[in-house]
C-alpha positions as MATLAB code, in Angstrom:
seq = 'XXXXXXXXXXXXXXXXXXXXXXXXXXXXXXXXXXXXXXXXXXXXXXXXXXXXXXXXXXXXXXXXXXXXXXXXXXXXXXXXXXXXXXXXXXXXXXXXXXXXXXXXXXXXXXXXXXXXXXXXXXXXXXXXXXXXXXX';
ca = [
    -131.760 -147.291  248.556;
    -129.422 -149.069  246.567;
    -131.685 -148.885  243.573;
    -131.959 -144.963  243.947;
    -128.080 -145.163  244.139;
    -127.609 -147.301  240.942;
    -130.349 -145.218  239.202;
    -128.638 -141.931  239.833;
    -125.304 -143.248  239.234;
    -126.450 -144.068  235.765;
    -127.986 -141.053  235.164;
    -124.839 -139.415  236.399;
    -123.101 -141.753  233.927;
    -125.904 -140.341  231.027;
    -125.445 -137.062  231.537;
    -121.449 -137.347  231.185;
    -121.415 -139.197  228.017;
    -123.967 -137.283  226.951;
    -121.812 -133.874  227.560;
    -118.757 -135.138  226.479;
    -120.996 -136.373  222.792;
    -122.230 -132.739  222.705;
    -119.382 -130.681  223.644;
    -117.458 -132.040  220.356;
    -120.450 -130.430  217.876;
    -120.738 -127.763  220.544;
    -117.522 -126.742  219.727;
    -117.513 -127.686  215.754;
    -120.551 -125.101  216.093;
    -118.591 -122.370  217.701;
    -115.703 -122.393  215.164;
    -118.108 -122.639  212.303;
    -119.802 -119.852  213.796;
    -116.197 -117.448  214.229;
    -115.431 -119.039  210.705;
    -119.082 -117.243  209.641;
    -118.358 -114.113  211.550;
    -115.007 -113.886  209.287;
    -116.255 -114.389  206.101;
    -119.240 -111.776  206.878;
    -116.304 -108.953  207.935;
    -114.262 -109.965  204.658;
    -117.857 -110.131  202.673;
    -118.370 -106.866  203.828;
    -114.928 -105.163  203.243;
    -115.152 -106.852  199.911;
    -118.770 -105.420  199.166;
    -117.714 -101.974  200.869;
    -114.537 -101.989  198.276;
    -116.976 -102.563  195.171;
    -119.040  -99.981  196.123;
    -116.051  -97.872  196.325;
    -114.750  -98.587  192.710;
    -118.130  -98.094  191.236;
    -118.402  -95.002  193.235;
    -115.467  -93.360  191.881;
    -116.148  -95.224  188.850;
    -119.382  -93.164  188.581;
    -117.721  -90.065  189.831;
    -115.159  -90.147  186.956;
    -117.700  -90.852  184.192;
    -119.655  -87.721  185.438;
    -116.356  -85.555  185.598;
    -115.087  -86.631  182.071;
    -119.189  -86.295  180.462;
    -119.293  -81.977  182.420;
    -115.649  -81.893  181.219;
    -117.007  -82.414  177.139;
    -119.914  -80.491  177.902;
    -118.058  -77.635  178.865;
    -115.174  -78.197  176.318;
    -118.406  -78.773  173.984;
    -119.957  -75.386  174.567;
    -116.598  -73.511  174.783;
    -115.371  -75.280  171.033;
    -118.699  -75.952  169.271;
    -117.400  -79.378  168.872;
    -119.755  -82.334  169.200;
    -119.295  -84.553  172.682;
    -118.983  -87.442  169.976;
    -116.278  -85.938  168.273;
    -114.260  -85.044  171.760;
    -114.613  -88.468  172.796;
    -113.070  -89.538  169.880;
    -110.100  -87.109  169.997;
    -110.054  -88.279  173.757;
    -109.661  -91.450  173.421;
    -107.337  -90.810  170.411;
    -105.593  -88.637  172.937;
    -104.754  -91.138  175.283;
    -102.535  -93.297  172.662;
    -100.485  -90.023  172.442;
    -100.758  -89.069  176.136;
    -102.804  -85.823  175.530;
    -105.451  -85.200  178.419;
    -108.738  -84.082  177.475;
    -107.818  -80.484  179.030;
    -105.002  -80.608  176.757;
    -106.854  -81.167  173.626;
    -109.495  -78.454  174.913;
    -106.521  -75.506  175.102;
    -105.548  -76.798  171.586;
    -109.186  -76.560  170.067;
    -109.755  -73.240  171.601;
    -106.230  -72.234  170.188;
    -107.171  -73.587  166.949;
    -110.562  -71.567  166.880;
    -109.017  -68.409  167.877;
    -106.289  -68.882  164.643;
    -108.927  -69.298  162.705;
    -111.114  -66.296  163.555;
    -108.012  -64.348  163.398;
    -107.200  -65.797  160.104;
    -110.986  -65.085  159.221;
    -110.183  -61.349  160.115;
    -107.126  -60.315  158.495;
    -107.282  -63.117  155.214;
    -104.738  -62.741  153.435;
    -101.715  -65.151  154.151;
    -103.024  -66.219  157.406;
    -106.263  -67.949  156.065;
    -104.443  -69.352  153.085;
    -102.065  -71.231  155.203;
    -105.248  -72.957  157.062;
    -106.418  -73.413  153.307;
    -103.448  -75.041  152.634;
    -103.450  -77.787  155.098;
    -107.087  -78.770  154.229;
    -108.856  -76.408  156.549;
    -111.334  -73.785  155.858;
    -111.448  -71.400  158.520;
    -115.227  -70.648  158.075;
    -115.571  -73.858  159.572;
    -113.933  -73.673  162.638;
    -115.416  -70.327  163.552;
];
C-alpha cells in the first residue's frame, strides 16, 4: 500500500506542477485573446469609419456631378467648363450655386441685350462678349 501511496502522491505532485506550468500560458492566452477581441472592435470602428468617409465621399461627388448637370441644362454651359469655374470658384469663395445664379443672370442680360440692341448689346460688345453667344 505504500507503493499505491507514493505513486499517487507523485501523481498528485504531476498534476500540480503541471497546472501551475499551464496556468501561466493559460493565462498569456486569455489576455492575448481580450487583446484580439480589442483590436477586432477598434478594426471594426476603424473599417466602419472608412466606409463612412467614402460613403459621403461618394454621396458628395454624386450631388456636385446632378448639381452641373442641372446648372448644365439650365446655362448651356459644358460640365467641363462649370468644373472649371467651380473649382476657380472656390479660390474666391463662390459656391457652385452661386456661380449658377450668376450664369443664368448673365444669359438673361444677354437675351435682353439681344432684344432691345442698341446700347445694351454694345456694352457686352465692349467687354469682349458677343451676346449671340451666350444666348
Amino acid at each position: 500500500m505504500a507503493d499505491n501511496e507514493q505513486v499517487l502522491t507523485a501523481i498528485l505532485r504531476l498534476r500540480d506542477e503541471f497546472s501551475q506550468a499551464i496556468n501561466k500560458p493559460i493565462a498569456q492566452l486569455k489576455k492575448a485573446e481580450t487583446g484580439f477581441a480589442s483590436f477586432g472592435k477598434s478594426l471594426l470602428q476603424a473599417t466602419t469609419a472608412i466606409k463612412g468617409y467614402f460613403l459621403a465621399l461618394t454621396y458628395g461627388a454624386v450631388h456636385t456631378a446632378d448639381k452641373l448637370d442641372k446648372l448644365r441644362r439650365q446655362t448651356g454651359v459644358s460640365v467641363e467648363a462649370l468644373q472649371e469655374l467651380a473649382y476657380i470658384g472656390e479660390d474666391v469663395g463662390a459656391s457652385l450655386d452661386t456661380i449658377g445664379i450668376a450664369l443664368r443672370t448673365l444669359s438673361r442680360n444677354a437675351l435682353t441685350a439681344v432684344r432691345a440692341g442698341g446700347e445694351m448689346e454694345r456694352a457686352f460688345y465692349d467687354i469682349g462678349i458677343r451676346t449671340t453667344d451666350l444666348i
